[in-house]
N, CA, C and O atoms as CSV, one atom per row, in Angstrom:
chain,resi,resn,atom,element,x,y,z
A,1,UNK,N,N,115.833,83.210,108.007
A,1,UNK,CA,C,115.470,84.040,106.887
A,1,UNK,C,C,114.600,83.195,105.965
A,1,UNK,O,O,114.863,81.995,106.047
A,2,UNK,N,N,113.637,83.512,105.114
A,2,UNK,CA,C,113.012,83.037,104.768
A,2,UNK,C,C,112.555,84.018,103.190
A,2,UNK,O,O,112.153,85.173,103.332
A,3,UNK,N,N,112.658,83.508,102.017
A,3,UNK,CA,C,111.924,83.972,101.099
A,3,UNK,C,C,111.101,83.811,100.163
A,3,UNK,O,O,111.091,82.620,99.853
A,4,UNK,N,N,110.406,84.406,99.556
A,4,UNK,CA,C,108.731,84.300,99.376
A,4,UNK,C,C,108.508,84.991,97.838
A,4,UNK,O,O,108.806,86.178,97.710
A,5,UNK,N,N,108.057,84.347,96.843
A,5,UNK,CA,C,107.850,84.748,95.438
A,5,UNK,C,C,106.559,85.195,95.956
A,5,UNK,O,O,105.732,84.671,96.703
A,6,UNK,N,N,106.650,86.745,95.111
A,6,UNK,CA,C,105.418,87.275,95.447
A,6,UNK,C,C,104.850,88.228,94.345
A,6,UNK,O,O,105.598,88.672,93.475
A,7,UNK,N,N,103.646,88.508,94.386
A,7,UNK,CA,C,102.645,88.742,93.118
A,7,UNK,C,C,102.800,90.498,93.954
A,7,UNK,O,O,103.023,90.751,95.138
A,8,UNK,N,N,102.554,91.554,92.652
A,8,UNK,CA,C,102.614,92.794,92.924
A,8,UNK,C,C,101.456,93.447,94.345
A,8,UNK,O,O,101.656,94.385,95.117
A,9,UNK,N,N,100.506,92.696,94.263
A,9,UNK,CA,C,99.867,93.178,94.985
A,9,UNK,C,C,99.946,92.713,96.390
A,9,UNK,O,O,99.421,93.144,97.416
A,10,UNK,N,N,100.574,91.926,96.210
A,10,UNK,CA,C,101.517,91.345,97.870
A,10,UNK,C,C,102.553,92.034,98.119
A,10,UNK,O,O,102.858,92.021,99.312
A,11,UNK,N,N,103.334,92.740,97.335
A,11,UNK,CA,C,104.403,93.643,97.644
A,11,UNK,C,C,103.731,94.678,98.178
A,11,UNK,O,O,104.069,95.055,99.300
A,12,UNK,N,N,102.726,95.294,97.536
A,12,UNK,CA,C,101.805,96.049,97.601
A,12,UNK,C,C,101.561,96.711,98.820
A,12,UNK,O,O,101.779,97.867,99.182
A,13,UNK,N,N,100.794,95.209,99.672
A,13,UNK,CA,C,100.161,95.433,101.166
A,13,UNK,C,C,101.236,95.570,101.725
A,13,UNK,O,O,101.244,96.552,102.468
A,14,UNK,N,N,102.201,94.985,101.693
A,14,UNK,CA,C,103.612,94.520,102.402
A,14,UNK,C,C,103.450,96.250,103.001
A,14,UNK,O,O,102.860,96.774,103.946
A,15,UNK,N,N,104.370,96.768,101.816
A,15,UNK,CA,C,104.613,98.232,101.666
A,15,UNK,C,C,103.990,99.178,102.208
A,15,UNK,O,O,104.532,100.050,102.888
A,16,UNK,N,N,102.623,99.091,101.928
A,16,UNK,CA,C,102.005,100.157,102.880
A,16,UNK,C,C,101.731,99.537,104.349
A,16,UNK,O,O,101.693,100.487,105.131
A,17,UNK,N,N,101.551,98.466,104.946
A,17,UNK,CA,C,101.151,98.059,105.980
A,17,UNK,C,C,102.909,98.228,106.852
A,17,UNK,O,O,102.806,98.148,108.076
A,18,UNK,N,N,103.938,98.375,106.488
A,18,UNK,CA,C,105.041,98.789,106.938
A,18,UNK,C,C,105.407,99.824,107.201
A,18,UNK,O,O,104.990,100.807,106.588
A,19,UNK,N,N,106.250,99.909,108.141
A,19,UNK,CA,C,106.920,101.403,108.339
A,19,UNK,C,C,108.462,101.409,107.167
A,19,UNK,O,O,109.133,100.379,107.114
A,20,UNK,N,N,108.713,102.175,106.636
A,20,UNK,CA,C,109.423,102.067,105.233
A,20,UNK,C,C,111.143,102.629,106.326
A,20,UNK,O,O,111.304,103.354,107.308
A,21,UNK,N,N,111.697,102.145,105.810
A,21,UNK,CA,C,113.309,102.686,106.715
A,21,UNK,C,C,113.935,103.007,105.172
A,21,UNK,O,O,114.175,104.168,104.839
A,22,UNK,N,N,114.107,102.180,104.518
A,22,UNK,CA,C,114.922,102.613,102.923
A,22,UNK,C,C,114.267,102.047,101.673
A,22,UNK,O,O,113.391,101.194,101.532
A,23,UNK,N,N,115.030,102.861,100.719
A,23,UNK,CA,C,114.294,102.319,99.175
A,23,UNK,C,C,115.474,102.640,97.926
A,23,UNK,O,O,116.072,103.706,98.069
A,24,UNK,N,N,115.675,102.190,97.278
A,24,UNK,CA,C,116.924,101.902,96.520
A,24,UNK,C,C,116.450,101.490,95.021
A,24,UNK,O,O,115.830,100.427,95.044
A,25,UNK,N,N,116.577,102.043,93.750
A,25,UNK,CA,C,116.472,101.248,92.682
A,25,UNK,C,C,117.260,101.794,91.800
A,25,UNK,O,O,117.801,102.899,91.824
A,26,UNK,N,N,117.316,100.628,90.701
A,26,UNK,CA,C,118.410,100.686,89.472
A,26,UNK,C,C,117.848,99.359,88.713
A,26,UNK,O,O,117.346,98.283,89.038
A,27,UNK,N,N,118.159,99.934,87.701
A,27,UNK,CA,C,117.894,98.974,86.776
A,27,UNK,C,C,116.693,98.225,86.596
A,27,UNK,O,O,116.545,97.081,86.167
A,28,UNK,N,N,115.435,99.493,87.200
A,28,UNK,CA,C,113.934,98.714,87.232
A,28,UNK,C,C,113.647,98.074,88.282
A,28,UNK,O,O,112.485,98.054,88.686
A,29,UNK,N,N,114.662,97.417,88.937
A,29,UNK,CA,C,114.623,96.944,90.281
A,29,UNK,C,C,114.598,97.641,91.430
A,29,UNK,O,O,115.515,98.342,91.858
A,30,UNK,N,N,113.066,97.361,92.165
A,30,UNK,CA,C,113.609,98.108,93.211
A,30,UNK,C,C,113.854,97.481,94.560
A,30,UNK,O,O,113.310,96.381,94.661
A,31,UNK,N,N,114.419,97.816,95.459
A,31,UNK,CA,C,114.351,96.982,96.501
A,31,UNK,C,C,113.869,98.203,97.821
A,31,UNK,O,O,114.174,99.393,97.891
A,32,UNK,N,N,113.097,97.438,98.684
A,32,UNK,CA,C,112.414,98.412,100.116
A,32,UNK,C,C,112.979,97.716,101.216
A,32,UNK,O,O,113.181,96.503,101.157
A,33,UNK,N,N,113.220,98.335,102.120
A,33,UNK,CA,C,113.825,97.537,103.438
A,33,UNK,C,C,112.015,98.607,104.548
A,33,UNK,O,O,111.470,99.709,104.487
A,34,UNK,N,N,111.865,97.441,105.274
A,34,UNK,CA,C,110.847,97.891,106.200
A,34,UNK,C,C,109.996,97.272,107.216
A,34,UNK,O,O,109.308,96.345,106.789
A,35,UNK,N,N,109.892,97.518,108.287
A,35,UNK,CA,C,108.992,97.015,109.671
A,35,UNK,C,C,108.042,96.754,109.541
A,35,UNK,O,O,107.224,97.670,109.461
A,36,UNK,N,N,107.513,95.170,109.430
A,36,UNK,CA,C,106.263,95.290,109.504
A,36,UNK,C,C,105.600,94.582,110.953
A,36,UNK,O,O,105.896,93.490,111.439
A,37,UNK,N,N,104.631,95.569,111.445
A,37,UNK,CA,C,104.280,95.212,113.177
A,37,UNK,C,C,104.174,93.364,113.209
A,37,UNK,O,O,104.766,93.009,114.229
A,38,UNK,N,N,103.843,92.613,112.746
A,38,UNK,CA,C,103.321,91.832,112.841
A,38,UNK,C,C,104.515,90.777,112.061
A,38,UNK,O,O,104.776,89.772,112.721
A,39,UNK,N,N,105.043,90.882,111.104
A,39,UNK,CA,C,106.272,90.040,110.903
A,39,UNK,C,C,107.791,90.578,110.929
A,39,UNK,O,O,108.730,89.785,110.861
A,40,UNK,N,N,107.956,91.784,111.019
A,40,UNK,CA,C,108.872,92.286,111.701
A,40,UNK,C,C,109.831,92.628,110.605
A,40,UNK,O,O,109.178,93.013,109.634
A,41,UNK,N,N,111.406,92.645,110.314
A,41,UNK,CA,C,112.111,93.655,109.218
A,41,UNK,C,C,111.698,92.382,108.179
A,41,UNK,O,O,111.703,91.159,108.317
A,42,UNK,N,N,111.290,93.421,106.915
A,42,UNK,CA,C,111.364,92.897,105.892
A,42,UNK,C,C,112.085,93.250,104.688
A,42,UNK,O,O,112.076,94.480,104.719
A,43,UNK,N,N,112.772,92.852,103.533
A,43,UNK,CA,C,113.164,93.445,102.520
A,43,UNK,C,C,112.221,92.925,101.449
A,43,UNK,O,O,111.842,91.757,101.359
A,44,UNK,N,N,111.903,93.878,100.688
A,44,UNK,CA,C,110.590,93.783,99.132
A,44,UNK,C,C,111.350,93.767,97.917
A,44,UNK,O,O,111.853,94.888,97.850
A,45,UNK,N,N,111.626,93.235,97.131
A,45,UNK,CA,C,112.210,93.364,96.145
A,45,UNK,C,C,110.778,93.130,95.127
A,45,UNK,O,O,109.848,92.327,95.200
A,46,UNK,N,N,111.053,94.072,94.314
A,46,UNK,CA,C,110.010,94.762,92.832
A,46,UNK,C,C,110.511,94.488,91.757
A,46,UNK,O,O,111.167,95.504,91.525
A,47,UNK,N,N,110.706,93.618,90.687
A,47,UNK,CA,C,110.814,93.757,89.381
A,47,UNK,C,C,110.316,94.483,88.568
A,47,UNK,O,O,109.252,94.883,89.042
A,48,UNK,N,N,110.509,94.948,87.451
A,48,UNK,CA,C,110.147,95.987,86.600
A,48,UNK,C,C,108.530,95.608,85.780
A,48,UNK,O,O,107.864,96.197,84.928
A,49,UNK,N,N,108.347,94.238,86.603
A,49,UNK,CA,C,106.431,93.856,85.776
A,49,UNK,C,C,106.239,93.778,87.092
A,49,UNK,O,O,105.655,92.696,87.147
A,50,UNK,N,N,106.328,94.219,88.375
A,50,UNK,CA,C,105.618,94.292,89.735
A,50,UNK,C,C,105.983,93.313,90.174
A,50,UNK,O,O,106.011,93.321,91.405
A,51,UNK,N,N,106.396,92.120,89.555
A,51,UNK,CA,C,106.125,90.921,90.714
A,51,UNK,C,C,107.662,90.798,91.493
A,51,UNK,O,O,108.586,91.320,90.869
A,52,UNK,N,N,107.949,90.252,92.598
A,52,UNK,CA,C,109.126,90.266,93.323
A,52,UNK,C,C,109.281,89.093,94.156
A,52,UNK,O,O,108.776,88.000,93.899
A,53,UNK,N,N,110.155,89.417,95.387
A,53,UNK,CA,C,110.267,88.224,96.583
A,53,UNK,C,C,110.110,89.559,97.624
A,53,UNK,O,O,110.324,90.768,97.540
A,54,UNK,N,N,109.549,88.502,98.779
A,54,UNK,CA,C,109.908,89.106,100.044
A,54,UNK,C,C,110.875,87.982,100.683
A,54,UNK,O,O,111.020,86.827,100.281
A,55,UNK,N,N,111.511,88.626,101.803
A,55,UNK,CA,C,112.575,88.403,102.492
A,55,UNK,C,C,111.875,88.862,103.711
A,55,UNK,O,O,111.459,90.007,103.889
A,56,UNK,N,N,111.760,87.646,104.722
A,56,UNK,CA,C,111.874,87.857,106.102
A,56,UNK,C,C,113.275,87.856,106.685
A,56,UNK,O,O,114.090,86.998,106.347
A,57,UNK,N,N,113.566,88.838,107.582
A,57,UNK,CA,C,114.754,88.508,108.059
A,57,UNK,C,C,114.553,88.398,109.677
A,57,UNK,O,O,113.622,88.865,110.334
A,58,UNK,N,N,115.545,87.744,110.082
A,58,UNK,CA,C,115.253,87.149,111.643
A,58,UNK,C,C,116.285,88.374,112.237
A,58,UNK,O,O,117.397,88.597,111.759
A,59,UNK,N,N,115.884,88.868,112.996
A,59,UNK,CA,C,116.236,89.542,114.091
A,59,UNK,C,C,117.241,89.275,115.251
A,59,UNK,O,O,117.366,90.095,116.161
């Protein structure tokens, strides 16, 4: 597993370049769980000023 401070517009591509499975928020936070072809399940976490982490997770 591996995680990654990331700027909004890296969540951004993440997000659309994925196939989306779930999405969850509270408290401004949001978090995305989703496939991406090329690095495979990811979770996105969004703070309420855009910027977040990604989470690779190993399979």
């Amino acid at each position: 597993m591996r995680l990654i401070e990331a700027e909004p517009s890296l969540i951004q591509d993440l997000k659309d370049e994925s196939e989306p499975i779930g999405e969850k928020s509270q408290s401004g936070v949001t978090v995305f769980t989703a496939r991406h072809p090329t690095l495979g399940k990811l979770v996105l976490v969004k703070a309420p000023d855009g910027r977040g982490i990604v989470v690779e997770v190993d399979e």
